[in-house]
N, C-alpha and C positions, 0 to 999 in steps of 0.2 A: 699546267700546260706550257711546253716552250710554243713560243711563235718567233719563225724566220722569213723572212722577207725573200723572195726568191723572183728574181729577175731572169725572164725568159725571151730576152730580144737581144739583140747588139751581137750575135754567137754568129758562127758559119752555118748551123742548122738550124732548123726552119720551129720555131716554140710551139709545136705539135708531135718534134718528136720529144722536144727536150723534158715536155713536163710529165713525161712518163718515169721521166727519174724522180720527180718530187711524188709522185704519186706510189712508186714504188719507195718511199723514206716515210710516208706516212702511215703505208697498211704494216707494214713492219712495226713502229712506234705510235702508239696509241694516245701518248701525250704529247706527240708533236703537234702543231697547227701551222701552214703556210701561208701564205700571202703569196700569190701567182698573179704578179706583174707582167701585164700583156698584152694584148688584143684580145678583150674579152667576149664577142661575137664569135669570133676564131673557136678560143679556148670552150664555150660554154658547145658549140654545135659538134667538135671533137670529143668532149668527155661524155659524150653524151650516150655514146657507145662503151665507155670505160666502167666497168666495176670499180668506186671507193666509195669512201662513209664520208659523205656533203659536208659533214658536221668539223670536221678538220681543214678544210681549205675553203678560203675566198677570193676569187678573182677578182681583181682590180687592174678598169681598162684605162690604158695609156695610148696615146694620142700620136707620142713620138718616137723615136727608134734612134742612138748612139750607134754610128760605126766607130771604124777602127779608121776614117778619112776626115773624121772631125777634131778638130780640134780643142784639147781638154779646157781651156778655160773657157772660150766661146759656146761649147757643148753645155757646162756646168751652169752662163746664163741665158741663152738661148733656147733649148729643151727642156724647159722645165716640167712637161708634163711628160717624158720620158720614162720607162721603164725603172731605167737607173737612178736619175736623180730625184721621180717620185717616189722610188723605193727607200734610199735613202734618207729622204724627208719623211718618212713614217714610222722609219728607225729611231729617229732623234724627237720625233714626237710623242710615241709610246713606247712609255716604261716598260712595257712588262712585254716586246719585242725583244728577243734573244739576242738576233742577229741578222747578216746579209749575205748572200750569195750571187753571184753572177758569172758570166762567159765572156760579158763585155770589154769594151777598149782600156785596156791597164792603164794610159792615162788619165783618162779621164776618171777611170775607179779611184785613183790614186790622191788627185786633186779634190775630187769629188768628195770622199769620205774623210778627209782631210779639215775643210773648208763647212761641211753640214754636218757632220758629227761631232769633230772637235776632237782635236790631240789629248792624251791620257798621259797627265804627271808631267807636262811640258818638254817630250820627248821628243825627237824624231820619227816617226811612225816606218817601220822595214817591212819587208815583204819575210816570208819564210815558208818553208816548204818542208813537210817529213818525208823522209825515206825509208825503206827496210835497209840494210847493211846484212852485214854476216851474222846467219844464224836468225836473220829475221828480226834483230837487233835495232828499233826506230831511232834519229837521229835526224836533229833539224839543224837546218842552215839559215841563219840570217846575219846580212840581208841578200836575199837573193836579184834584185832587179829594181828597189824604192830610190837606192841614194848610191848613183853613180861615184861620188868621190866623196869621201868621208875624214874629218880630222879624227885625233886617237882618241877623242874621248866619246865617240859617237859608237864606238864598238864594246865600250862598258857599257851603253844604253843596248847594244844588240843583245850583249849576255844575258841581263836582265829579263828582256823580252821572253828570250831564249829559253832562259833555267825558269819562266814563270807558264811557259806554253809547255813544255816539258812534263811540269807538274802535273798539265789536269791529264797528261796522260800517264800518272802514277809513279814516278819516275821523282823521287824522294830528293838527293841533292846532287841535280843534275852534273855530270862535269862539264866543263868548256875549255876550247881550245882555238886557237886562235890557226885560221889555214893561214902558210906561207909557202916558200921555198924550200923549205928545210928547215927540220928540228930542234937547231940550236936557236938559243935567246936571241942571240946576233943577227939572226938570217932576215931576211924580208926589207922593206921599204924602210924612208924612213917614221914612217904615219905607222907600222907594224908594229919595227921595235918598241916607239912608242906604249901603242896600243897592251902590247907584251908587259909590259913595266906597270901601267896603270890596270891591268887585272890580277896580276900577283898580290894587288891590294887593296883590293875591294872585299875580299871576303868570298870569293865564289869558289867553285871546286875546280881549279883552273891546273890543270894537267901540262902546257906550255904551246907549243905551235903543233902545225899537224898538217901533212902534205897531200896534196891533192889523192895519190895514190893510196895514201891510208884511212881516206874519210869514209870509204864502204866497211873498214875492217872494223867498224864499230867502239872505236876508240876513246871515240867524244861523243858524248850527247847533241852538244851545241858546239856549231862550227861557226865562229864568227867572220866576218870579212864585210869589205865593201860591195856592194849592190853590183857593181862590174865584175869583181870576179867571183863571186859568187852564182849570177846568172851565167859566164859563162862554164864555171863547176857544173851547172844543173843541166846547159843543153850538151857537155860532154860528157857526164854521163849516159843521158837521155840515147844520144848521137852513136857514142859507143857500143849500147848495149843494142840498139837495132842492127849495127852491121855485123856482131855476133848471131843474131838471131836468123836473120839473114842467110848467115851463110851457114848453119846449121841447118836451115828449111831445104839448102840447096845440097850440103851433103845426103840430105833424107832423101830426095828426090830418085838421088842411084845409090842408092842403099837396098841392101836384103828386105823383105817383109819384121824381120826380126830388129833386126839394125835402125828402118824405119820407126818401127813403135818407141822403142826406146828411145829416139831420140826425139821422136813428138810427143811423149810422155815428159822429156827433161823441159823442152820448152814451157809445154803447159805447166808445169811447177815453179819457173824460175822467169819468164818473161814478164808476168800480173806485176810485178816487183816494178818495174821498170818502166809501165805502162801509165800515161798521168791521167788517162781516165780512172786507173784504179787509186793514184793517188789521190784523187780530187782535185785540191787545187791548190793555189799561195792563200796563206793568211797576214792579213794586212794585220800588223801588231804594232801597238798604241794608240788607236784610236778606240772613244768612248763606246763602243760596240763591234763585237765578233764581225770581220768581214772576211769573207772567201771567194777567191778571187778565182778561178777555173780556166782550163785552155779554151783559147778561140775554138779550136775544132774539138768542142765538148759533144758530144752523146750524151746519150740520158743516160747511160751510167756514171759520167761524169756530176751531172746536176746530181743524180742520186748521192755517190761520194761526197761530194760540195757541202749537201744538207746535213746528210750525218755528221760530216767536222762541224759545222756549225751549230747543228742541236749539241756535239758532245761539248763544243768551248762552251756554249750556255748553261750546259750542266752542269759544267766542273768549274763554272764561275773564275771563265780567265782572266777578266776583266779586274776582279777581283784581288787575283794572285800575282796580276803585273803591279796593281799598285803597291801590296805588301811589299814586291821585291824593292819598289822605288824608295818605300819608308826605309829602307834600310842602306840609303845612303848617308 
């Protein structure tokens, strides 16, 4: 059985609709188990109308509630009977706990799973995110949003992360690529070049630097960079692809009947891509258990999404395959 810890407070909606995503990640997988961290009076008088099998989830009630106006270190000793931080603490307490999921305050997730799980191989812990690219082509970025400013040896620890989350999604000897300015060895910062020099010799499948505009075309597996631009790569793409969507909705609008289908057919094909509820969420890499971190404005699609990454890193024993990448330093 995996069991994942699933945090349904701290979100912009309301954990009545949200755990309708973890309920739909369990009738789907039959050896999932969750832990539904909440207000469990709430929780128990809402499912009570719900079709699932009992025997797969436990509520577990929490007392306190993490916004996004708290502050992460004072949250982290203050709320201790919190959603988050009791969910956390029962990650680090039992073994045989997969993982964590939440919607909540990035900071405080951040600090949080940092400080009661405990860094993995004495790394830096990143954030990362997968994408589809061209062709449906998956491809992660870290760090996307953990480590605002980074020296050049902090992006051989991204690669690592990177070519080891890579793996459990099948993906044999991942390439990496360093995002910059431009192509050449030379181009970028001087933490880039750097960074540039110290991965040509490490051993990984390192292809050379790779431009914002070439990261959809599926060139890299692993797109390394600092936590600043990286987060802003994710919300322009993010940002991008709504004001195409956008104004393809508005072309449709005075479109033919014919003109319209087809172009509300292109969307429904090519927007899910783009959309982070179907992404799920970041996964926080190096620390000593699977976290998945989800947008503020999650849906239960979203928690749904969230759980599956997290059952699937507990199946394919990420945890596992970042240390292997570590030993091979």
């Amino acid at each position: 059985m995996i069991k994942i810890v699933v945090d349904l407070l701290g979100a912009d909606k309301p954990q009545t609709e949200l755990v309708l995503g973890a309920i739909r990640a369990i009738s789907e997988n039959k050896d999932l188990y969750v832990y539904l961290m909440g207000r469990k009076a709430e929780l128990e008088d809402f499912l009570a109308n719900v079709t699932y099998d009992e025997s797969q989830l436990e509520i577990v009630d929490c007392t306190q509630e993490i916004t996004n106006y708290d502050d992460p270190v004072d949250a982290y000793h203050d709320k201790t009977d919190s959603s988050l931080i009791k969910g956390l603490k029962m990650c680090r307490m039992n073994e045989d706990i997969g993982g964590f999921v939440t919607c909540g305050a990035t900071g405080v997730v951040l600090i949080s799973s940092i400080l009661i799980l405990g860094k993995l191989n004495a790394t830096r812990p990143a954030l990362s995110v997968v994408l589809n690219g061209r062709n449906d082509k998956p491809f992660c970025i870290v760090d996307c949003g953990a480590n605002i400013d980074c020296k050049a040896d902090r992006f051989v620890d991204f690669a690592r992360l990177g070519v080891a989350y890579m793996k459990t999604l099948g993906i044999e000897n991942p390439t990496v690529a360093t995002l910059s300015n431009g192509i050449e060895a030379g181009k970028g910062s001087d933490v880039i070049k750097e960074a540039h020099e110290l991965l040509e010799k490490c051993g990984f499948n390192f292809t050379g630097n790779i431009e914002g505009k070439e990261v959809l075309d599926g060139n890299a597996d692993v797109v390394v960079c600092d936590g600043f631009a990286g987060n802003v790569l994710l919300k322009s793409i993010e940002g991008t692809a709504k004001v195409v969507f956008d104004d393809i909705r508005r072309a449709a609008a005075d479109a033919s009947d014919t003109q319209k289908a087809q172009l509300e057919a292109l969307i429904g094909r090519l927007e899910p891509k783009f959309d982070y509820n179907n992404e799920g969420g970041a996964i926080l890499l190096g620390v000593k258990k699977p976290v998945v971190k989800g947008h503020g404005a999650a849906t239960d699609k979203t928690v749904y999404n969230t759980v599956k990454i997290a059952y699937g890193l507990a199946k394919n024993n990420l945890v596992e395959k970042i240390s292997e990448e570590f030993e091979k330093k």
